[in-house]
C-alpha positions as CSV (number, residue, x, y, z in Angstrom):
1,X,20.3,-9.8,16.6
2,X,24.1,-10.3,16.9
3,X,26.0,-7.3,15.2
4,X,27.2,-7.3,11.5
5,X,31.1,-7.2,11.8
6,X,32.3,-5.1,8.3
7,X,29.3,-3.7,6.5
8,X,30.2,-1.3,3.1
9,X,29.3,2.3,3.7
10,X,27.7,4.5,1.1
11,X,27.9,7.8,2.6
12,X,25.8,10.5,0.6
13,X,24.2,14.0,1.3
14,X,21.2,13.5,-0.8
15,X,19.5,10.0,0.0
16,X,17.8,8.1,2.4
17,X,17.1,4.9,2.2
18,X,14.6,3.6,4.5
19,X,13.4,-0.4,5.0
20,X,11.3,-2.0,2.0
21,X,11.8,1.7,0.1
22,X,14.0,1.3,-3.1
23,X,16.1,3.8,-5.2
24,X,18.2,4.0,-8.2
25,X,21.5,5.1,-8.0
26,X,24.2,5.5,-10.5
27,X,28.0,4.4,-8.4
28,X,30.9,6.7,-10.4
29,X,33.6,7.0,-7.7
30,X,36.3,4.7,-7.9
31,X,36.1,4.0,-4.1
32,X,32.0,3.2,-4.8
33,X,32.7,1.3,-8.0
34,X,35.1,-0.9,-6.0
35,X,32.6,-1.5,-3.0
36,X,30.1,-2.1,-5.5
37,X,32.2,-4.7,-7.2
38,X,32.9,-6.4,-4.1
39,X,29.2,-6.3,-2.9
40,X,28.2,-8.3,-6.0
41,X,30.6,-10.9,-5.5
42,X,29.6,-11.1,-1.8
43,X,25.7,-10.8,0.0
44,X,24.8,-7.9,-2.4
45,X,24.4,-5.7,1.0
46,X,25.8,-2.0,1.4
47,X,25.1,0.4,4.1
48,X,23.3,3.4,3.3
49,X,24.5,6.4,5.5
50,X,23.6,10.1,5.4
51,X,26.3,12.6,5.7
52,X,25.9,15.4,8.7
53,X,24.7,18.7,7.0
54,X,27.3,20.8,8.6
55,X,29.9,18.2,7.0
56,X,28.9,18.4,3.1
57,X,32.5,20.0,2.4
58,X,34.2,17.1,3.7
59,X,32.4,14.8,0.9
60,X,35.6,13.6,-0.8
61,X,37.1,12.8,1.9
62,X,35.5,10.9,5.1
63,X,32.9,12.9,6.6
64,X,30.7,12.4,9.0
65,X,27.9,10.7,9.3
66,X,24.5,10.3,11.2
67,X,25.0,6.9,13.4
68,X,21.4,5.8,12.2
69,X,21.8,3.7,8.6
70,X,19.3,1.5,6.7
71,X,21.1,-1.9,4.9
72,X,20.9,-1.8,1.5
73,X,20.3,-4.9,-1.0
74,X,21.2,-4.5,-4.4
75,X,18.3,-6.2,-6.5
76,X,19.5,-5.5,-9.7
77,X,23.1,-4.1,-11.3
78,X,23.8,-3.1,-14.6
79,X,27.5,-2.4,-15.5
80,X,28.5,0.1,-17.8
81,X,31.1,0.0,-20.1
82,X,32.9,2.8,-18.7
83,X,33.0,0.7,-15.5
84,X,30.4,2.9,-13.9
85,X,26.8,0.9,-12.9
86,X,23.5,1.4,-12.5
87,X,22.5,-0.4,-9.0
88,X,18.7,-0.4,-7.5
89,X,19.1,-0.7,-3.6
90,X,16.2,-2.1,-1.7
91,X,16.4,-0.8,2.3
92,X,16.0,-3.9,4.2
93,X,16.9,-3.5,8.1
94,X,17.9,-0.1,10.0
95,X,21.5,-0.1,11.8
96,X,23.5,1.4,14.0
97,X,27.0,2.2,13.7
98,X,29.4,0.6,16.4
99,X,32.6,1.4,15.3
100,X,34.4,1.9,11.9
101,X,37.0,-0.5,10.6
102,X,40.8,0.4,10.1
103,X,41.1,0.9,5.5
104,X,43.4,-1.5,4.6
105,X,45.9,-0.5,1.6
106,X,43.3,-2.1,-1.3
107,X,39.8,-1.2,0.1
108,X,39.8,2.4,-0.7
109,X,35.6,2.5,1.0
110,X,34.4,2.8,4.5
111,X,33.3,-0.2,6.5
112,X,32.0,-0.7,9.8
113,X,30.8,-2.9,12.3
114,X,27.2,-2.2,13.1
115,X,24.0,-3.3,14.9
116,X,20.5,-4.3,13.3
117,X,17.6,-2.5,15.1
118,X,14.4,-3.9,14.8
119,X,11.3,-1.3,15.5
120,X,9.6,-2.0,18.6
121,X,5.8,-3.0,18.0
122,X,2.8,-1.9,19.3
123,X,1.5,-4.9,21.8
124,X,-0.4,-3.5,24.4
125,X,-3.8,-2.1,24.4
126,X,-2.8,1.5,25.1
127,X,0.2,1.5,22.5
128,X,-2.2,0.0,19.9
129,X,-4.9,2.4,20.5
130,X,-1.6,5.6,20.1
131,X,-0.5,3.8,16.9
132,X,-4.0,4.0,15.5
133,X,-4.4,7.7,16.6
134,X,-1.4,8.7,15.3
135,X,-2.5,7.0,12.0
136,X,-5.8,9.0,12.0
137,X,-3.9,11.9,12.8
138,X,-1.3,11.5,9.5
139,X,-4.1,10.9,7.3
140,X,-6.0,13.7,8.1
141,X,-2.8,16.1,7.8
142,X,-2.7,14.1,4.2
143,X,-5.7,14.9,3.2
144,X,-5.5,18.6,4.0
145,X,-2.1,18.5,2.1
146,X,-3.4,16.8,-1.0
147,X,-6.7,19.1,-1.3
148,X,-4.3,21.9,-1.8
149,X,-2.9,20.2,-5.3
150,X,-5.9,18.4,-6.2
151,X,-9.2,18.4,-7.6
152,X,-11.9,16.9,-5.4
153,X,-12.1,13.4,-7.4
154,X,-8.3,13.4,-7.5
155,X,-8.1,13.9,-3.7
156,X,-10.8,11.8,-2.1
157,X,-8.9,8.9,-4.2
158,X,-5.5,9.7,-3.0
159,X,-6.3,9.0,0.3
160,X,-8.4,6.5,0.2
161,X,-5.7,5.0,-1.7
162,X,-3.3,5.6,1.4
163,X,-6.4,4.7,4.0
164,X,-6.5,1.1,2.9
165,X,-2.5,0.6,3.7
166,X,-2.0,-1.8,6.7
167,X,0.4,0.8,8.7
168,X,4.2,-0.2,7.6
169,X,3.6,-0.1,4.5
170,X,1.6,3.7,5.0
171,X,4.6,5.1,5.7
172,X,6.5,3.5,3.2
173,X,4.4,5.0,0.5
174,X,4.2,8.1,2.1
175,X,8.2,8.4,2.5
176,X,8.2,7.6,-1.3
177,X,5.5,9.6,-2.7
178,X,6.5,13.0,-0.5
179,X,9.4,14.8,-1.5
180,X,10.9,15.1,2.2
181,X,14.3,16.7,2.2
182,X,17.1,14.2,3.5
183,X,17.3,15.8,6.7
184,X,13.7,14.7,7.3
185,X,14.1,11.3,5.5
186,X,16.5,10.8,8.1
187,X,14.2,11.9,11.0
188,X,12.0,8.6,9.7
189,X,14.5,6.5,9.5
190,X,15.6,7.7,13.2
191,X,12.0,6.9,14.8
192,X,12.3,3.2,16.6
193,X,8.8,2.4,15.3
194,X,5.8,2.6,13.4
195,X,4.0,5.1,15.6
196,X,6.7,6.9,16.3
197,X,7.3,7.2,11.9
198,X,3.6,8.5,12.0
199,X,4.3,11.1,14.9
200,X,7.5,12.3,12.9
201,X,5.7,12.4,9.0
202,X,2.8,14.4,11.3
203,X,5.1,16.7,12.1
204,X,6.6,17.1,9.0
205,X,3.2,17.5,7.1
206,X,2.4,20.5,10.0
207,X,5.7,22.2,8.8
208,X,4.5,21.7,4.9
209,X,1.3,23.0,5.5
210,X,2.5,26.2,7.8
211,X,4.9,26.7,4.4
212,X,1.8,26.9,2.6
213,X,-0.3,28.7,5.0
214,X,-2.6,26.3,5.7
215,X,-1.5,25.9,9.5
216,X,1.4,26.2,12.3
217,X,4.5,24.2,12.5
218,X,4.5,22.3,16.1
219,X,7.9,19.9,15.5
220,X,10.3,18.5,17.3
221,X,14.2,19.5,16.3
222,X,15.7,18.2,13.9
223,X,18.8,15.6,14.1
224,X,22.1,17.7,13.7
């Protein structure tokens, strides 16, 4: 796909936005406010980046940030009178960051020129077969995380619920039902595709149940 040449970016510390996952966020810095504005009267598209954690000091300035974003669409926008809004974003299509744009004197946001990455799909037989073990493997990890904050009605639905999901949209219900922390939300929205979201949310769920006793954490590092 050929590169977007000056995409808004929304830098923040505390979300993640991940394809066909949606959040509400409320825009109050005049910087945001202003590349809100401008998104409306344009495609309705931000980038959603996530700021480095050893950089969270840097957050009124430029800080920054992981290379790896998710384009946002803004579905709905509500403007306050105070000129604050009330947005919900909609993640449509990882990125990657090529290069940042020079601020000119009025645009007081970041934009850059970036890359769409589409997630490489399982075709042959053998990556097929590691998708679906990777599946199994994620839902059984589920189900051992569930029983520990459920009844046994309660948790035999649950994951029947999540067993019936085809497997993109698995993991998106998983990435919103969890509370992962932003460093991990990013680790998903790192992985190049499907089975490699299942390997990650494994590993995450290993660290979740070592937390609680229930097993060892076997992960691999996180992004710094």
């Amino acid at each position: 796909m050929e590169p977007i040449d000056s995409l808004p970016l929304f830098p923040l510390s505390d979300v993640v936005l991940l394809p066909e996952v949606s959040v509400p966020l409320y825009i109050f810095e005049p910087r945001y406010r202003q590349m809100t504005r401008d998104a409306l009267a344009g495609e309705h598209r931000i980038g959603m980046v996530t700021v480095r954690p050893d950089s969270l000091e840097h957050m009124a300035g430029d800080p920054p940030v992981f290379e790896i974003g998710c384009v946002g669409r803004i579905s709905h926008a509500q403007e306050r009178p105070d000129g604050t809004y009330q947005i919900l974003l909609v993640g449509e299509q990882r990125f990657r960051i090529l290069s940042e744009e020079d601020r000119c004197e009025d645009r007081l946001y970041r934009c850059a020129r970036v890359e769409p990455l589409i997630d490489r799909e399982a075709q042959a037989p053998d990556e097929i077969e590691a998708q679906q073990n990777a599946r199994r493997v994620l839902l059984e990890l589920l189900g051992r995380l569930v029983a520990r904050s459920a009844n046994a009605e309660d948790h035999a639905r649950t994951v029947a619920g999540f067993e019936q999901l085809e497997p993109a949209r698995l993991v998106n219900a998983l990435t919103q039902s969890i509370s992962f922390r932003p460093i991990e939300r990013q680790q998903l929205l790192q992985a190049d595709s499907i089975t490699g979201r299942f390997e990650t949310m494994a590993d995450l769920l290993r660290f979740r149940l070592a937390e609680t006793g229930m097993g060892e954490p076997d992960s691999k590092p996180l992004p710094n």
